[in-house]
FIZATI-761748 format. One record per residue (C-alpha): residue number from 1; chain; y, x negated, z. Coordinates in steps of 0.1 Angstrom, whole numbers, plus 5000, padded with zeros to 4 digits. Each point is the difference from the previous one (the first is absolute). Layout:
<sites>
{NUM,'A',{Y,X,Z}}
...
</sites>
This chain:
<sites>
{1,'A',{5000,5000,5000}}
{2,'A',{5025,4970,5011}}
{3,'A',{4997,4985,4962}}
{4,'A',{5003,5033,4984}}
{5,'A',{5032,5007,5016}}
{6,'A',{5016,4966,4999}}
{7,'A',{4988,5003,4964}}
{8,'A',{5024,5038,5002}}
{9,'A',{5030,4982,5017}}
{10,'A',{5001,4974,4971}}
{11,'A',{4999,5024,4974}}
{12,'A',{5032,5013,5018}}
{13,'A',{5014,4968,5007}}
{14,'A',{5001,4993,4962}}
{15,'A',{5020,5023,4994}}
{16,'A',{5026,5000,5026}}
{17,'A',{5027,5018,4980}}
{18,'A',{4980,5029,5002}}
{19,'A',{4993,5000,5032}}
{20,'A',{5016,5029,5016}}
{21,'A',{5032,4995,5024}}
{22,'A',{4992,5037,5021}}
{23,'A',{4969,5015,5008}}
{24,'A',{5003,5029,5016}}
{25,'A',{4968,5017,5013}}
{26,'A',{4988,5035,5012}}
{27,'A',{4973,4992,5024}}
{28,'A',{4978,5029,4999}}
{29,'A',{4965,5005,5015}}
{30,'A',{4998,4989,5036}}
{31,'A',{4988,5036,5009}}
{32,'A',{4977,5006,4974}}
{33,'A',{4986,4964,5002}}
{34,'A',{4997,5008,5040}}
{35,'A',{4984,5035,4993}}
{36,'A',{4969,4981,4974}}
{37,'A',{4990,4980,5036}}
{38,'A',{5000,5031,5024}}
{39,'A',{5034,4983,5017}}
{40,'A',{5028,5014,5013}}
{41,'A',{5032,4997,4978}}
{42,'A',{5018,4974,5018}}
{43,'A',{4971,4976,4996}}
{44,'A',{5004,5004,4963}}
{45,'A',{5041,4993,5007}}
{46,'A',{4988,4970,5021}}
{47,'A',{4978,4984,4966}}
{48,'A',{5032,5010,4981}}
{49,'A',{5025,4971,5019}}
{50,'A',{4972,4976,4993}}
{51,'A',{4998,5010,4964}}
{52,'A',{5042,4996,5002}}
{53,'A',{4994,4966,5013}}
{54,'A',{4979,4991,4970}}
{55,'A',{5026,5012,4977}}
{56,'A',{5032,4983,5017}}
{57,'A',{4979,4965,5000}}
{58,'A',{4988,5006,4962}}
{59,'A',{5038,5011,4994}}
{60,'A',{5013,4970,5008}}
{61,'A',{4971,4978,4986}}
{62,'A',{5016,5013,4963}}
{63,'A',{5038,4996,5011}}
{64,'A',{5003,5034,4999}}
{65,'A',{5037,5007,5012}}
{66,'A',{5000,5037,5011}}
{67,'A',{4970,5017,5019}}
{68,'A',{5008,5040,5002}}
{69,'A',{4973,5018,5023}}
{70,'A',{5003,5040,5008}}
{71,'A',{4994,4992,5035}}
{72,'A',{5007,5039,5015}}
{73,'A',{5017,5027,4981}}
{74,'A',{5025,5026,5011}}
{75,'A',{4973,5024,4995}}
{76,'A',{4971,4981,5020}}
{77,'A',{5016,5012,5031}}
{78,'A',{4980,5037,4991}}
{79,'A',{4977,4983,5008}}
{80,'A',{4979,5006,5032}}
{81,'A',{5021,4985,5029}}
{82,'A',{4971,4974,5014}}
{83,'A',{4996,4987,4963}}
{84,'A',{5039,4998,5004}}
{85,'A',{5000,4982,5031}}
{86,'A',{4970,4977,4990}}
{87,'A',{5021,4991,4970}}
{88,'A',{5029,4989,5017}}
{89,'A',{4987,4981,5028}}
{90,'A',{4977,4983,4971}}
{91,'A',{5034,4987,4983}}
{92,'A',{5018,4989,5027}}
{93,'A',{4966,4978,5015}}
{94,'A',{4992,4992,4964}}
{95,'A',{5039,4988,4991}}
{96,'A',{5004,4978,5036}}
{97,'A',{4961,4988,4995}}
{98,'A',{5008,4983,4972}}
{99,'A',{5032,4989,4998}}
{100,'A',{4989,4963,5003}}
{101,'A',{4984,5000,4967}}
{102,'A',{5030,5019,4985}}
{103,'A',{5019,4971,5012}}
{104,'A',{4977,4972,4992}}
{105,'A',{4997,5012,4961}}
{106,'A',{5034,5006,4996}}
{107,'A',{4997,5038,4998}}
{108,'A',{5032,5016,5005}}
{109,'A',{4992,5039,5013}}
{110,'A',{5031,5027,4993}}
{111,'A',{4992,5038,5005}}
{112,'A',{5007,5028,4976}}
{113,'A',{5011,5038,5012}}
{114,'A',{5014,5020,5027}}
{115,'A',{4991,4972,5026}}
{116,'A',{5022,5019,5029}}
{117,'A',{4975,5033,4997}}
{118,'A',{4974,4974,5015}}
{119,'A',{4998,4993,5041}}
{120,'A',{5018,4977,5016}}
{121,'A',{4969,4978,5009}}
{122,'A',{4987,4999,4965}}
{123,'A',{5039,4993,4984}}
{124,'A',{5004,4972,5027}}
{125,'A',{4962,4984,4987}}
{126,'A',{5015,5002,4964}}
{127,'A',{5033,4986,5009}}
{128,'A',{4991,4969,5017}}
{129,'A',{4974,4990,4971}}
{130,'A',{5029,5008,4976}}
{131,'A',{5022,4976,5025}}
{132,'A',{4973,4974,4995}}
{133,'A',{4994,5001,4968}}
{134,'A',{5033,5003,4981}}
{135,'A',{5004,4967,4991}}
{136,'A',{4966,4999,4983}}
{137,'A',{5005,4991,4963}}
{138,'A',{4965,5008,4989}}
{139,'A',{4981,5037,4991}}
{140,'A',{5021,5026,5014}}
{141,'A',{4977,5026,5013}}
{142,'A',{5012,5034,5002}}
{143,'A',{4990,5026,5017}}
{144,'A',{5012,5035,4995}}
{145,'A',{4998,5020,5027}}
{146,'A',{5013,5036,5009}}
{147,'A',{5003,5001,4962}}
{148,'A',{5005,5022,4974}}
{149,'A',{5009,5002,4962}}
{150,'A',{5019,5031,5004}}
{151,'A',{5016,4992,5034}}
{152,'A',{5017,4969,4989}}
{153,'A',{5013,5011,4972}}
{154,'A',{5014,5034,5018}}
{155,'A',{5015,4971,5027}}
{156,'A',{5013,4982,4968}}
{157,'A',{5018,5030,4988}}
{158,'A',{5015,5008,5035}}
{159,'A',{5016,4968,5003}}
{160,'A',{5015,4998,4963}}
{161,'A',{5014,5034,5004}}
{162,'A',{5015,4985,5035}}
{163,'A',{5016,4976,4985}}
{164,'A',{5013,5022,4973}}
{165,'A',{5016,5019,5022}}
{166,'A',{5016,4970,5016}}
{167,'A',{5010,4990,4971}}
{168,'A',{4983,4965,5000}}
{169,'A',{4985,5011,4969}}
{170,'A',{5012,5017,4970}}
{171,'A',{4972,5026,4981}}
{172,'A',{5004,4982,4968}}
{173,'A',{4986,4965,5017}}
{174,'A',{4961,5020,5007}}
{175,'A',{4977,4983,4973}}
{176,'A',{4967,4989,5010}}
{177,'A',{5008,4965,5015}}
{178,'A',{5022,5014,5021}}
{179,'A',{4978,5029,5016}}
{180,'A',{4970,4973,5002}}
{181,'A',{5024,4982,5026}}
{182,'A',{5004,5030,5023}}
{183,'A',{4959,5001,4999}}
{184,'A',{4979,4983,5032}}
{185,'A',{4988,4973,4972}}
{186,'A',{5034,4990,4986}}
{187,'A',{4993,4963,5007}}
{188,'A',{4965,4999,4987}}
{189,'A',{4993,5003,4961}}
{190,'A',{4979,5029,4986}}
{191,'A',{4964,4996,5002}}
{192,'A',{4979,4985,4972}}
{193,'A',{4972,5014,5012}}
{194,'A',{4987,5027,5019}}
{195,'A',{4957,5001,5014}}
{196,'A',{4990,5033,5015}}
{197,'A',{4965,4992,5017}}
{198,'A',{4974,5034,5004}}
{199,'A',{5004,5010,4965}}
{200,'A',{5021,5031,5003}}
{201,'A',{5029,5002,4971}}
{202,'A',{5033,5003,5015}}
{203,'A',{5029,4981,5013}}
{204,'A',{5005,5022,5033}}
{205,'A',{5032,5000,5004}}
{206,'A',{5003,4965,4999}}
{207,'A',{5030,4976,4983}}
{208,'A',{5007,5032,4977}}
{209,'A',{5033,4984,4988}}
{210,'A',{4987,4964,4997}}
{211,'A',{4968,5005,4981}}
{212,'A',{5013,5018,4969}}
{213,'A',{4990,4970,4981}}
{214,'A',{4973,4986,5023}}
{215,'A',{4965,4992,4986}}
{216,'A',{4974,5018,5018}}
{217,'A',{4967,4993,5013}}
{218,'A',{4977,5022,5013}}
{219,'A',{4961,4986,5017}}
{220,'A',{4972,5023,5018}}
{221,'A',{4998,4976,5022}}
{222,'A',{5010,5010,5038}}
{223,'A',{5026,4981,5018}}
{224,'A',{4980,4984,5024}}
{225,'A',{4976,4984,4975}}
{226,'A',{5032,4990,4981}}
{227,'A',{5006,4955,5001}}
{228,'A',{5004,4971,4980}}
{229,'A',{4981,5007,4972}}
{230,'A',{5015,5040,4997}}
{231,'A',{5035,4987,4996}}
{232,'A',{4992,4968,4981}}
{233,'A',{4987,5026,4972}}
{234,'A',{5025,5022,4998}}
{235,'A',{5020,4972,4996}}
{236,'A',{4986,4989,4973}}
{237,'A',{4999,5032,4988}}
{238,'A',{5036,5004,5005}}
{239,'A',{5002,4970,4977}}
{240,'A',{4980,5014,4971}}
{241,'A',{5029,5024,4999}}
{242,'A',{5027,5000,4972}}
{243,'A',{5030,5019,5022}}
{244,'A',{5024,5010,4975}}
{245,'A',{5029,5022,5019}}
{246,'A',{4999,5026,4976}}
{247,'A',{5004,4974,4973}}
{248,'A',{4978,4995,4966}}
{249,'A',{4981,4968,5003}}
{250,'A',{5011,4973,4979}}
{251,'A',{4966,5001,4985}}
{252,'A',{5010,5035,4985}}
{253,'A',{5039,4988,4991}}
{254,'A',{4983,4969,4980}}
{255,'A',{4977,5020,4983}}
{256,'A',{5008,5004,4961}}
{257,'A',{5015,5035,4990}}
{258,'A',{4971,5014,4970}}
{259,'A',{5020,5013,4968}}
</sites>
């Protein structure tokens, strides 16, 4: 397994204008993938932060520059309050657990969402590794958390429309770079890609203004059993792909017109 994957990374490495500069990932299956082994669902949440430590590791391994991972939706908290709980005592262990080795690989960690809807003792766990981290220069990783598509764009539109009314900015000035910078991702670029594990075909909610051009990539494969070799392929994958922007490909412009 160890030669077939290094034999993956250098495929990828041969190629490193292709590689992408955002990954952004729906990490779907923990529950499912729990359910298979007669486990309660936190177990299967438990598998998932190892799977999320494969991926970071792996991320960095390719010089990826932006890791995106749906970490906890707006609409997870429907969810029963126990699997709520469980969740976010998981994140804030998980987060202060392994700050070291965010810190020894360079990984700066930034958050993504309406951070304030989250307790004070899990904001404090993500604010000191953010503190500690800052000055990484390497992968940032992150994590979006009380977030939705939907949600941040609605906050978006609230705050333009403030500072309308303040006059701070004229009507005429809205064009798309300017309403990306009132988004919770205006310092990170669009994704290049976008994995969603489990196999189900939807975005959820997720980056709905920043994926309009993003190539997708959808595997059956539960979160949990998700690692190194998952995201090296999709990778490569990802690489395989002509992204054109709505564009014609040159191959098409070159071609000669028939009489």
């Amino acid at each position: 397994m160890t030669d077939q994957l290094d034999e993956l990374k250098s495929r990828i490495l041969a190629r490193t204008e292709r590689i992408p500069a955002h990954i952004a990932i729906i990490m779907d299956g923990n529950g499912r993938w729990a359910a298979m082994r007669h486990k309660p669902r936190t177990y299967g949440h438990e598998q998932g932060v190892e799977a999320v430590k494969k991926v970071v590791r792996a991320s960095g391994e390719l010089g990826i520059k932006y890791l995106t991972l749906y970490t906890f939706s707006v609409e997870n908290w429907k969810r029963p309050k126990a699997e709520v709980d469980a969740l976010m005592a998981l994140l804030a262990k998980t987060t202060l657990d392994n700050l070291d080795e965010l810190i020894e690989k360079d990984v700066k960690l930034i958050t993504t969402g309406r951070i304030s809807g989250l307790s004070p003792t899990r904001r404090a766990a993500l604010a000191e590794a953010e503190r500690r981290t800052r000055d990484n220069k390497g992968l940032v990783l992150n994590l979006a958390l009380n977030y939705g598509g939907r949600t941040e764009i609605l906050d978006a539109v609230r705050s333009i429309a403030t500072s309308v009314k303040a006059g701070v900015i004229d009507v005429a000035e809205i064009d798309e770079q300017l309403f990306s910078e009132f988004l919770y991702t205006a310092n990170i670029p669009d994704p290049d890609l976008l994995i969603r594990t489990s196999g189900e075909n939807r975005i959820s909610n997720f980056l709905l203004w920043q994926t309009s051009y993003t190539e997708l990539y959808i595997i059956d494969t539960l979160w949990p059993d998700f690692g190194r070799k998952e995201l090296f392929e999709a990778v490569l994958a990802y690489q395989s792909r002509e992204r054109r922007f709505g564009k014609v490909t040159e191959e098409i412009e070159d071609e000669p017109q028939s009489a």
